[in-house]
C-alpha positions, 0 to 999 in steps of 0.5 A: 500500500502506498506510504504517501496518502494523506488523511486531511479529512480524518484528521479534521473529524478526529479533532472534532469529534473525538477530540484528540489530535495525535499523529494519523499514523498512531490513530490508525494503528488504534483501529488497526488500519496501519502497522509499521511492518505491513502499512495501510490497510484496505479500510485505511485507503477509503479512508485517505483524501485520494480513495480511488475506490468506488464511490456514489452515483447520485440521480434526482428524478422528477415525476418520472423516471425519464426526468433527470433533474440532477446527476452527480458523481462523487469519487476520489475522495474519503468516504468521510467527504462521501458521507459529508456532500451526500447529506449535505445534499439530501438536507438541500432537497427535503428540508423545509423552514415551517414558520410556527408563530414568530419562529422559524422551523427546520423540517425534513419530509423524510427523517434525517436520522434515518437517512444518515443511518442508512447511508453510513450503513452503506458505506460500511456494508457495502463490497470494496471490492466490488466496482459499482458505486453506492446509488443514491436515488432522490425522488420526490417522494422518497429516497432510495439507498443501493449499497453494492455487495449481498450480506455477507455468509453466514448472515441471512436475511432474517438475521439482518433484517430482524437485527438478531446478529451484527457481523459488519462487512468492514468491522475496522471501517465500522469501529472508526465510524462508531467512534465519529459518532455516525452509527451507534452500537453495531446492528441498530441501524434498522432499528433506528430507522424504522423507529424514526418513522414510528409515527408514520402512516408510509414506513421504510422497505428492504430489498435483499439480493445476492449482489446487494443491499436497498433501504427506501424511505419513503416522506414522513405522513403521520399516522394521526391522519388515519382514524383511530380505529385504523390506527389501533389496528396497525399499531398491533398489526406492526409488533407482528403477523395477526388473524382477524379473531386475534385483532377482535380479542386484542383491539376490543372492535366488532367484527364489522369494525375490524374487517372494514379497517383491514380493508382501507389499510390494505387498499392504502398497502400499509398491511398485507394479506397471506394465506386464505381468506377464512384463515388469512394473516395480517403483517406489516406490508412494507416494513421489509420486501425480500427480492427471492429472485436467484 
């Protein structure tokens, strides 16, 4: 690995947020991305100001596919920097100044934390080796996040998508972006997103294939815009799978009340229907899409 890369960006987020200024070399070393015998690791060179691996590919799109109203991509650079101008440009898009009396709020149509996690996440995640970049998609109603690289074995679908186990691609990687304060403990990113969104009626979705991983977040509608009958059954639908005589028992509504609530959250596609219509289950419709396709 080449001894002459410069680390001008890690060192400014060290000196900020961890608040030490010691030579690079001995911080790297820390997080066992430099040894004096064997150099710079791979995780330290995407780290470094010239990181010449992949980088992300940036597309906003109007009301259709076909209208491209902006397109950039960023390389080249520490994926810190990448983090940095990707949120930097998210925070353009979908924030809003609300005024509420004499003040002036700073809103955003889709959950900041959210969008942070997940696009840490993809960094960490993502496959180095791999020479596609990071797909950023803004949309104007909904951002999506494409992080090249399936989940890595042994870890299943389940186990990521049901947080039972944390086994980062680049554990190195990770452990320096804890330490900045980008992600918290190690497998509650999902947690934290879907958390954001507790309140929303549109919740995020993840689609899982053998070469990658996506995470759409979809604009924050409240859950108080459903009536409240519509919002004591989806709150039990989401805490698991449901039959319609489990949601009578549990919501203390009548059969007709239940069966007409189902109905609209399904036309609205916030609940999904399995199994056959005397014996049908009920779960959460978006919370997580599994691409099956081999």
């Amino acid at each position: 690995m080449a001894e002459n890369l410069s680390f001008d960006t890690l060192s400014a987020w060290q000196q900020e947020k961890i608040g030490t200024d010691i030579p690079i070399k001995d911080l790297l070393k820390s997080f066992q991305m430099y040894s004096d015998e064997g150099g710079y690791t791979n995780a330290a060179l995407w780290l470094s100001d010239h990181n010449p691996v992949s980088g992300i590919s940036i597309v906003q799109f109007g009301s259709s596919f076909d209208e491209i109203r902006f397109s950039q991509r960023l390389d080249h650079q520490s994926i810190l920097s990448l983090y940095t101008d990707v949120c930097s440009l998210f925070n353009r898009i979908y924030s809003l100044e609300v005024i509420e009396g004499l003040e002036r709020t700073l809103k955003f149509q889709i959950p900041e934390v959210a969008f942070r996690e997940a696009l840490a996440n993809a960094l960490v995640h993502r496959s180095w080796q791999s020479s596609a970049d990071i797909q950023v998609s803004f949309f104007p109603d909904r951002v999506t996040i494409l992080s090249p690289g399936g989940l890595p074995e042994p870890l299943t679908a389940n186990d990521y998508l049901n947080r039972m186990i944390s086994m980062p691609r680049n554990m190195n990687l990770a452990i320096v972006f804890q330490r900045l304060g980008l992600i918290e403990r190690f497998g509650t990113g999902i947690g934290r997103i879907l958390k954001s969104y507790q309140n929303s009626i549109e919740q995020p979705y993840f689609e899982i294939t053998d070469t990658s991983i996506s995470v759409t977040l979809p604009f924050d509608q409240s859950i108080s815009e459903l009536s409240s009958n519509a919002s004591l059954l989806l709150s039990l639908i989401q805490n698991g799978t449901y039959k319609k005589k489990k949601l009578i028992e549990q919501s203390g509504l009548n059969t007709y009340q239940v069966t007409k609530e189902l109905r609209f959250l399904e036309s609205k596609q916030l609940i999904t229907k399995t199994g056959s219509t005397r014996n049908a289950n009920f779960l959460p419709a978006s919370a997580f899409r599994q691409n099956t396709d081999k």
